[in-house]
Structures are given as structure tokens and as C-alpha cells.
C-alpha positions in Angstrom: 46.6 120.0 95.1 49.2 118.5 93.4 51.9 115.9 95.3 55.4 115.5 94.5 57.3 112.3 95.6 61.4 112.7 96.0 63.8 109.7 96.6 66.0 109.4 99.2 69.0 107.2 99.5 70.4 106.9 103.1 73.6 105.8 104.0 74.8 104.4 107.4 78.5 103.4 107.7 80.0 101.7 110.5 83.2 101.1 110.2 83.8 97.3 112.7 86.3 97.9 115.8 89.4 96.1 115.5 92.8 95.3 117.7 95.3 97.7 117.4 97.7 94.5 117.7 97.0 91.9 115.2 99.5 90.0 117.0 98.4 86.6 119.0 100.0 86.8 122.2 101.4 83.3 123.2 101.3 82.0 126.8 103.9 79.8 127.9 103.7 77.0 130.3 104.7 78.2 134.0 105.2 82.1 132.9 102.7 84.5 133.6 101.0 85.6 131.1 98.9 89.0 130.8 97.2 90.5 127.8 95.5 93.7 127.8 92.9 94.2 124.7 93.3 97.6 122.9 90.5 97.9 120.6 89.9 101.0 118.1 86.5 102.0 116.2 86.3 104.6 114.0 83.6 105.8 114.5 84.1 106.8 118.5 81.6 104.7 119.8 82.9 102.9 123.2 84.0 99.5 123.3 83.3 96.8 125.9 85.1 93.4 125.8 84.2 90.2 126.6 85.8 86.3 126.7 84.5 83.2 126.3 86.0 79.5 126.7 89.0 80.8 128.2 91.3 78.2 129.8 91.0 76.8 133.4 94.1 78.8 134.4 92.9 82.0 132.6 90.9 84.9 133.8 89.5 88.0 132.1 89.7 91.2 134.3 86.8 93.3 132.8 87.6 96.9 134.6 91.1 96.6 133.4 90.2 94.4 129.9 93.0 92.0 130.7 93.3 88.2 130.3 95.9 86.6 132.9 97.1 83.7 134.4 100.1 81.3 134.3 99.5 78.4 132.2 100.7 74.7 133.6 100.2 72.8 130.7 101.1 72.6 127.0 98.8 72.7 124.8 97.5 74.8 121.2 93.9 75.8 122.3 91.3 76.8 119.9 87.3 78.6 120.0 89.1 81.1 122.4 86.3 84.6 121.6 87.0 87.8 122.4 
């Protein structure tokens, strides 16, 4: 019995979801401000959003994927993750 060997060279490509708006929304002081997140992958697999180290005033809605509030300060935050 002879055996053969055969190489193989397997690909997997995923492609990394991204915002459809590359934008940065800006929230201004004593406006209300609402941002829904529209994310799109390529490859169709379903997205779920999250947010961390959001302001004091800010909230993240997950069954509609929204960040809200009205801001009473001004101020540049930063280490906002989406």
C-alpha cells in the first residue's frame, strides 16, 4: 500500500464591520443629542454594539443601538468605545 500526501492551503477572510458614517457626531452643551450606530459587515454576520465610558449624561439604548442624552457641560472627551 502506497500513501500519497497532498497540501492544502485554506483561506478564511473576514472582512472587519465598520460605520457606514465615518463622521463623529458632536454633542452640544444643553441640546439633545442622539446617535444611532449603523454598522455594515461584509460578510452578513449580525452585529451587536456596545459602549463603554460614556459620559454621566449619556446613555446607550441597546434594542434601538442609540447613544442619547443632553450634555450640561463643555468639555472634549476621550476613551469613549463603541
Amino acid at each position: 500500500m502506497q500513501l500519497s500526501s497532498a497540501a492544502f492551503q485554506i483561506s478564511v477572510v473576514n472582512t472587519a464591520p465598520r460605520f457606514d458614517n465615518q463622521d463623529r457626531p458632536n454633542a452640544i452643551s444643553g441640546e439633545a443629542f442622539n446617535c444611532s450606530l449603523n454598522g455594515i459587515d461584509d460578510d452578513s454576520h449580525t452585529l451587536t454594539y456596545s459602549a463603554t465610558n460614556l459620559q454621566e449624561w449619556a446613555s446607550f439604548d441597546i434594542s434601538s443601538d442609540t447613544i442619547s442624552g443632553t450634555p450640561t457641560t463643555v468639555a472634549t472627551h476621550a476613551d469613549i468605545a463603541v
